[in-house]
C-alpha positions in Angstrom: -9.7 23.2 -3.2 -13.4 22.3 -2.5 -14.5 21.0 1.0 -17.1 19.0 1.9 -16.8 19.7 5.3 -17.7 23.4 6.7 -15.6 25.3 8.7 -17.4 26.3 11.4 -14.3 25.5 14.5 -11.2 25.0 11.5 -8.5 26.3 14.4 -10.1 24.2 17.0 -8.2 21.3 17.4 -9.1 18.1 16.5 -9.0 16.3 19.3 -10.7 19.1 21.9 -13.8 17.6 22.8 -16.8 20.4 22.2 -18.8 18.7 24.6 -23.1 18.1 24.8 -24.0 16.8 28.0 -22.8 13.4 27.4 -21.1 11.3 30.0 -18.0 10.2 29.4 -14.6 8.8 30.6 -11.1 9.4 30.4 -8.9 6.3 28.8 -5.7 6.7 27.8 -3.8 3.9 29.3 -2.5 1.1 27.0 -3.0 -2.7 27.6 -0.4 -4.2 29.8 -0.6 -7.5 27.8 2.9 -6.3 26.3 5.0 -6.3 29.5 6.5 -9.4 29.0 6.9 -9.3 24.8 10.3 -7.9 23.9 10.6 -6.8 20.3 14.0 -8.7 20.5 11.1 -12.2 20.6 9.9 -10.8 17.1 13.4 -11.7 14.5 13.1 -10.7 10.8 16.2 -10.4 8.3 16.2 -7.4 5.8 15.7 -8.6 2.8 16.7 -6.6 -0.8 13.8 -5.1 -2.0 11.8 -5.5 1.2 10.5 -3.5 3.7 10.1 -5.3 7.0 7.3 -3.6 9.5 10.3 -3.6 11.8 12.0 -0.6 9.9 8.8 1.7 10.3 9.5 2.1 14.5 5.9 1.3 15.4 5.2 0.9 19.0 6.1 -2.4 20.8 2.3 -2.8 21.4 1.1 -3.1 17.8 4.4 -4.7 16.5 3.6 -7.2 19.3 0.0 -7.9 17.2 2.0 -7.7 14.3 4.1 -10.3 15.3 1.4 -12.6 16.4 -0.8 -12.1 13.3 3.0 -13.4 11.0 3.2 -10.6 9.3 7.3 -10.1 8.9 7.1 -7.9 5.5 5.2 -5.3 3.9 3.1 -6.1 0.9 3.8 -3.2 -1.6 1.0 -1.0 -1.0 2.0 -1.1 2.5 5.2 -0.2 1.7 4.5 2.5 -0.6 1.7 3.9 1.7 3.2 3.7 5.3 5.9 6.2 5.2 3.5 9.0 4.1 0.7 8.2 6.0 2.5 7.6 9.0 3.5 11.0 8.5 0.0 12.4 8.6 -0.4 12.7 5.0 -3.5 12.5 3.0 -3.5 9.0 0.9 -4.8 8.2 -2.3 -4.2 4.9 -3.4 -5.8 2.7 -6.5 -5.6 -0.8 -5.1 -7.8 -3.7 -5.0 -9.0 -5.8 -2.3 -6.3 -8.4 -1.3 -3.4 -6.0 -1.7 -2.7 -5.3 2.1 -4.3 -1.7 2.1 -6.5 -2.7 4.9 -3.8 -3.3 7.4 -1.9 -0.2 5.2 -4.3 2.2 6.6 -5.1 0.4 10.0 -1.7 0.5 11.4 -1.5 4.4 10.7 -3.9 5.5 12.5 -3.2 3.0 15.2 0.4 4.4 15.3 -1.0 7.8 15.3 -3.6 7.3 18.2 -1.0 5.6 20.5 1.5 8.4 20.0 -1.1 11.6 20.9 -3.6 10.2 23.2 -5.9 12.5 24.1 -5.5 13.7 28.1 -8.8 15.7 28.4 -12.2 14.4 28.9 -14.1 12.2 26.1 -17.5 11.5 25.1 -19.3 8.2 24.1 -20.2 8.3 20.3 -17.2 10.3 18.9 -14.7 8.6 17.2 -11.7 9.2 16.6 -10.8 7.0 13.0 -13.7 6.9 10.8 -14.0 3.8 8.2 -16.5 3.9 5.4 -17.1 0.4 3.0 -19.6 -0.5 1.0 -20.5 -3.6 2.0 -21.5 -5.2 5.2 -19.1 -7.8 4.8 -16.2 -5.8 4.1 -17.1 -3.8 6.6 -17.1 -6.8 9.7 -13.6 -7.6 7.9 -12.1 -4.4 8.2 -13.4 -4.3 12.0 -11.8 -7.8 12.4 -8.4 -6.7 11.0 -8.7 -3.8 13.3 -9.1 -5.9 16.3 -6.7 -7.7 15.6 -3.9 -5.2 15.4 -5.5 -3.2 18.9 -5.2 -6.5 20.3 -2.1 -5.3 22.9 -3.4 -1.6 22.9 -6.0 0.6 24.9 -8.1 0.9 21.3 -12.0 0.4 21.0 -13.1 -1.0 17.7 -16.8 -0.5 17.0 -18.9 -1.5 14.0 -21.9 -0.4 12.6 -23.8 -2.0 9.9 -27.4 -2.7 8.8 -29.4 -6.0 8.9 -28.1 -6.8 12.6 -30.0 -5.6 15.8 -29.6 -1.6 15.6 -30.3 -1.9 19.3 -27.4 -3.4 20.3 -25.1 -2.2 18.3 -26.4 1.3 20.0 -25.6 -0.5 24.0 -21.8 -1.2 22.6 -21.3 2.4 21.3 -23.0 3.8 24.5 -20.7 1.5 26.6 -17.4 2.5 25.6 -15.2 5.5 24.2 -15.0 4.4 20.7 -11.5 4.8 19.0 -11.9 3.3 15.7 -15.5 3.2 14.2 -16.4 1.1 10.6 -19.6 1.7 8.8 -21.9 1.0 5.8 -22.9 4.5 4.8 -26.6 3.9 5.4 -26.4 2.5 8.4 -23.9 5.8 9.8 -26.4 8.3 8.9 -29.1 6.6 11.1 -26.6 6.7 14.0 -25.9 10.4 13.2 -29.5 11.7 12.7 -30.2 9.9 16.2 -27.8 11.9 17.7 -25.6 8.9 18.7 -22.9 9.3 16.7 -20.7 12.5 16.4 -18.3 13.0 13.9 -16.8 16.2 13.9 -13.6 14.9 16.1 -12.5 12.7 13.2 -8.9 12.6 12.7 -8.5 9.9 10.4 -11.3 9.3 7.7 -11.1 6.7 5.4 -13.4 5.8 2.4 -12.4 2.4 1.0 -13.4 1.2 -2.3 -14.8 4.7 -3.6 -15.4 3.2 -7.3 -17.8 0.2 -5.7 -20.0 3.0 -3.4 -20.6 4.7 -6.6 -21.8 1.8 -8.4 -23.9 1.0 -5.8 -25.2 4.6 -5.8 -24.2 5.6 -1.7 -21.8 8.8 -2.5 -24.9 11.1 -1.4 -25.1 9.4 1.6 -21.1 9.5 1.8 -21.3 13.5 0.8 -23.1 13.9 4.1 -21.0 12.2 5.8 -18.0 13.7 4.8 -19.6 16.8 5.6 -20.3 15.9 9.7 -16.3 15.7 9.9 -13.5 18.2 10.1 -12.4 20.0 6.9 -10.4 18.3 4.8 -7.2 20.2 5.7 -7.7 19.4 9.5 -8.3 15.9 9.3 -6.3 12.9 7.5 -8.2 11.5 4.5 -7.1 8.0 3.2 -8.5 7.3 -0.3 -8.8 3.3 -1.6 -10.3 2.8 -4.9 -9.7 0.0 -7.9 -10.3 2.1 -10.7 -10.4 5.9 -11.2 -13.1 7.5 -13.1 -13.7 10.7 -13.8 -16.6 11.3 -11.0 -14.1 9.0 -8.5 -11.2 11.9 -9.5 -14.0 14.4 -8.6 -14.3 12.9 -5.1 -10.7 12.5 -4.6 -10.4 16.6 -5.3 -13.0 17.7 -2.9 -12.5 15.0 0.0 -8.6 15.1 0.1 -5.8 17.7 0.5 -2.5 17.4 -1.0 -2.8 13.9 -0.7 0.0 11.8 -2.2 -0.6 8.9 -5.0 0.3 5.7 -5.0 -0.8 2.7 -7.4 -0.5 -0.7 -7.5 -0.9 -2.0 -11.2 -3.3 -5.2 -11.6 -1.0 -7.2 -13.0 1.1 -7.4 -9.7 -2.0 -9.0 -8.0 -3.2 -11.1 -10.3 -0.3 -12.9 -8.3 1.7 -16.0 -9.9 0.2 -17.9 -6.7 -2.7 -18.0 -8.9 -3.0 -20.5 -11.7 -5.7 -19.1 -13.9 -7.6 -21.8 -16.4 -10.3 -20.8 -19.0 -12.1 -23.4 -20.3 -14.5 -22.8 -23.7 -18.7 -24.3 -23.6 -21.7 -24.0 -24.1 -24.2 -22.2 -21.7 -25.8 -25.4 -20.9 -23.0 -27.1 -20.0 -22.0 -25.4 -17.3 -23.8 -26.4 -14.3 -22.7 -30.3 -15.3 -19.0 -29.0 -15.4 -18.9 -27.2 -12.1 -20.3 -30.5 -10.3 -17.3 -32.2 -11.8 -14.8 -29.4 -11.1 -16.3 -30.2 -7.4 -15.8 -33.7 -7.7 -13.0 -34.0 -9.6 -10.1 -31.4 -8.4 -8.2 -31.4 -5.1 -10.8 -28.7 -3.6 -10.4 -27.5 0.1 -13.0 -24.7 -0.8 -14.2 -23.4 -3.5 -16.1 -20.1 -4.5 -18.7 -19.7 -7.3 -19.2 -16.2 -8.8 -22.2 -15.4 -10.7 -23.1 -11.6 -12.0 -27.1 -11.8 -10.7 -28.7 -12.3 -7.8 -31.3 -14.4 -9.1 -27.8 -16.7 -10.6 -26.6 -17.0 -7.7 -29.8 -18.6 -5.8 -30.3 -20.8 -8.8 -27.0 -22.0 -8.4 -27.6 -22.7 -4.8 -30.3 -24.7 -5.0 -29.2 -26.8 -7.3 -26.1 -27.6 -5.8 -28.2 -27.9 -2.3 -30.4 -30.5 -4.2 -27.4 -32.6 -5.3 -26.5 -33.2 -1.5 -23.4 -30.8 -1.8 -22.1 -28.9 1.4 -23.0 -25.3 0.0 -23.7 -21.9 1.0 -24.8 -18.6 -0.7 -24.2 -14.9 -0.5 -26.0 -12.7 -1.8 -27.6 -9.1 -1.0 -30.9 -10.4 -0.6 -29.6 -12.7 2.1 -30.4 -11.3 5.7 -27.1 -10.4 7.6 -26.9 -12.9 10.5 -27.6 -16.0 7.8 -24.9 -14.1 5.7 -22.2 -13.9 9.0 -23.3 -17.8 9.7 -22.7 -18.9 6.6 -19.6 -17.1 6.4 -18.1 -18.5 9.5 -19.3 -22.5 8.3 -17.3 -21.7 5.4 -13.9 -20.3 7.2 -14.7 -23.4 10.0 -14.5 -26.2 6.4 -18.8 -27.4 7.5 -19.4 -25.9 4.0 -16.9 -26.5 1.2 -18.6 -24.5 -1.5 -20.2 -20.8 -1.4 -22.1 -19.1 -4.2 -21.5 -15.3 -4.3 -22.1 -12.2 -6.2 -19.6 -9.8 -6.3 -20.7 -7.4 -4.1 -21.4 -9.9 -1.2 -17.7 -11.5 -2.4 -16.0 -8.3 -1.8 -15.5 -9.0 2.2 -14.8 -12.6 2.0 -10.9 -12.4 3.6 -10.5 -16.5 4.2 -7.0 -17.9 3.7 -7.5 -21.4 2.5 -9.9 -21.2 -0.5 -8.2 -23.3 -3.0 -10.3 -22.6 -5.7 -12.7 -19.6 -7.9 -15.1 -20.2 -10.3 -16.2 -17.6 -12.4 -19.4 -19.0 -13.6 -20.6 -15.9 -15.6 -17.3 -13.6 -16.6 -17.6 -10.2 -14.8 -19.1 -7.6 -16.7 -16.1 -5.2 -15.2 -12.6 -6.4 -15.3 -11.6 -5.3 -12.0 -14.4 -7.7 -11.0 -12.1 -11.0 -12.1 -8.7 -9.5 -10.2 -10.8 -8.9 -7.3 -12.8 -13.0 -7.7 -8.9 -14.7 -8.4 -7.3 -12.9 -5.3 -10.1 -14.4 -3.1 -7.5 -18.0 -3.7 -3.6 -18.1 -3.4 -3.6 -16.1 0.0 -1.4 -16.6 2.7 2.1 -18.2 0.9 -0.5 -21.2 -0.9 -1.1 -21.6 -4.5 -4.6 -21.7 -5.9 -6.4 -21.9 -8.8 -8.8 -20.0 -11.1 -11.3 -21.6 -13.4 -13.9 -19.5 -15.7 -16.3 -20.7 -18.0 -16.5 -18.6 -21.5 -19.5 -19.2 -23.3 -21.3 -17.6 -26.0 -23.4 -15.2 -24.1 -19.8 -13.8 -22.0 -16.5 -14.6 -24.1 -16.7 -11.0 -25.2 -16.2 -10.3 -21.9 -12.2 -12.0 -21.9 -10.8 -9.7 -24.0 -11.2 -6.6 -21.6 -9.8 -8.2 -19.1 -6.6 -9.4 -20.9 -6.3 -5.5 -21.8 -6.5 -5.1 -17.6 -3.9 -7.8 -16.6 -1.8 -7.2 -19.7 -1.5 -10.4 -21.0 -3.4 -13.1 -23.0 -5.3 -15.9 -20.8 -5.3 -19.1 -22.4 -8.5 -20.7 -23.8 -9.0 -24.6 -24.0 -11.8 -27.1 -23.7 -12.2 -28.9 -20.4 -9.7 -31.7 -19.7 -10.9 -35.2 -19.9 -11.7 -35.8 -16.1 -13.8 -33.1 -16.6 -15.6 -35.0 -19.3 -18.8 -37.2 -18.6 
């Protein structure tokens, strides 16, 4: 098998620090925060056909987060993926966002790092897990999640992403022994060529959406990454992508080693939570409609796709100019408006947001109620990934997309994807002027 990653210290192990002249601390003891949670606090019934986090023996310090984030069963990634990555096996997995692979891969290397921690001496700037997303967004998700789960345990979560103060982000990672470490491609290799970051004590890499970085053209970058870590055979690599082309298969053969497979199919996410409405017009119809969708249905929040940027800001304006509580992302957005807009939205100050799909892809709130797929996505993946943004959590929520001339074409691939025919109609009559 092809590596990316050359051997120059394969028997070394991987956690023996090689040392540069770095100060650096030992930390190996966990939070105490659990001395007074008993797993006995934390009651689930087995369930037929469920696994319950409770039958993976995780330690008391991350079922303790577990427990406090609700979580009482695995979703079906995470209980396809868990028993063979906890088991230190390479991971390959063709899932979208939504699924649960987040907290799939998250609580393995957790588990791992709490059963081996290291006992010699550690250096600032090399981390242990290494998370690469695509997107900004995705990526202060991910970290999120992570923090989440390390609540109760002696793990440092650190984040690294452009359009935020590159400074700063440099006094964290100097000011702590990073465990975990999540990163936009770009943003990593800065860190790296600056000599701040060091990744050839990686035991856990994970790429995540592998099919999105190579839309957005950022596997050279990822390439060099991959090549600062350990061989591929002396690290764990956990794969994550929604659809599997031939160039993503390329990338799974070089980056992974005897990893094992696992798939979810689309149609088990495009969940029955989800009521999923196409309604047939005209291209200049639509903005009048979606004010009346606004209006009209029993919206806590709703989120507007569109395919282009330039859509998107349209969109935005308008809606801004007919006095409704809106906000927009959108690459061309700066990162802190982005992250401020983001949290007006989770807080309910701003009831709608306007999104491409790229920005959309780290959008993890639980109460969206509805989607509205203004334009159709030009890949079908695109609409499983848009509906799962609603009917999170144990609530229902709907779907609306508006076919017109220019994108009805665009319905029958993604009937092919979920495997069953979406039902066309006009809009109701409280919809109508």
């Amino acid at each position: 098998m092809t590596s990316e990653s050359p051997k120059d210290d394969a028997s070394a192990p991987k956690n023996k620090s090689r040392g540069r002249g770095r100060s650096g601390r030992n930390r190996n003891n966990q939070k105490s925060s659990t001395e007074s949670w008993d797993i006995s606090q934390f009651q689930v019934e087995p369930a037929p056909g469920k696994v319950r986090f409770h039958d993976l023996d995780l330690p008391d310090s991350l079922m303790h987060a577990i427990s406090d984030l609700g979580f009482e069963y695995c979703s079906p990634i995470q209980a396809q993926a868990l028993p063979h990555s906890l088991s230190g096996h390479d991971l390959v997995g063709k899932a979208q966002t939504g699924t649960g692979k987040t907290a799939a891969f998250l609580i393995a290397m957790i588990d791992d790092f709490l059963r081996n921690p290291i006992e010699e001496k550690r250096y600032v700037g090399e981390p242990r897990a290494l998370i690469i997303a695509p997107t900004r967004e995705l990526v202060m998700q991910i970290a999120e999640d992570a923090k989440l789960l390390t609540k109760y345990c002696d793990l440092n979560v650190q984040v690294l992403v452009g359009g935020m103060d590159q400074h700063k982000q440099r006094q964290k990672l100097e000011g702590d022994l990073v465990d975990i470490l999540v990163a936009t491609p770009g943003r990593l290799i800065d860190f790296c060529g600056s000599n701040d970051v060091h990744l050839d004590q990686i035991e856990v890499l994970v790429i995540d959406e592998a099919d999105r970085m190579l839309d957005m053209g950022f596997i050279p970058q990822v390439r060099r990454i991959v090549r600062m870590t350990p061989n591929n055979d002396n690290r764990q690599t956990l794969f994550f992508s929604a659809t599997f082309t031939p160039d993503v298969e390329r990338l799974v053969e070089r980056w992974t080693h005897e990893p094992i497979r696992i798939e979810i199919e689309p149609d088990n996410m495009a969940a029955d939570s989800v009521e999923q409405r196409v309604y047939i017009l005209s291209s200049n119809e639509k903005f009048a409609l979606l004010k009346r969708v606004i209006a009209n249905e029993n919206a806590e929040s709703l989120i507007v796709f569109a395919n282009r940027r330039d859509e998107v800001k349209r969109l935005y304006e308008k809606l801004k100019r007919d006095g409704i509580a809106v906000g927009i992302l959108s690459g061309e957005v700066p990162q802190q408006k982005r992250v401020a807009t983001l949290d007006q939205f989770k807080s309910g100050r701003i009831k709608v947001l306007v999104a491409t799909d790229v920005a959309g892809r780290g959008i993890h709130v639980d109460n969206i109620s509805h989607v509205v797929n203004y334009t159709l996505p030009e890949e079908p993946e695109d609409y499983v990934h848009r509906i799962g943004r609603t009917g999170r959590a144990g609530k229902t929520g709907v779907s609306i997309s508006f076919a017109c001339e220019d994108d009805s074409f665009r319905l029958e691939p993604i009937e092919k994807l979920l495997g069953r025919k979406l039902e066309c109609k006009v809009p109701p009559a409280e919809h109508s002027e």
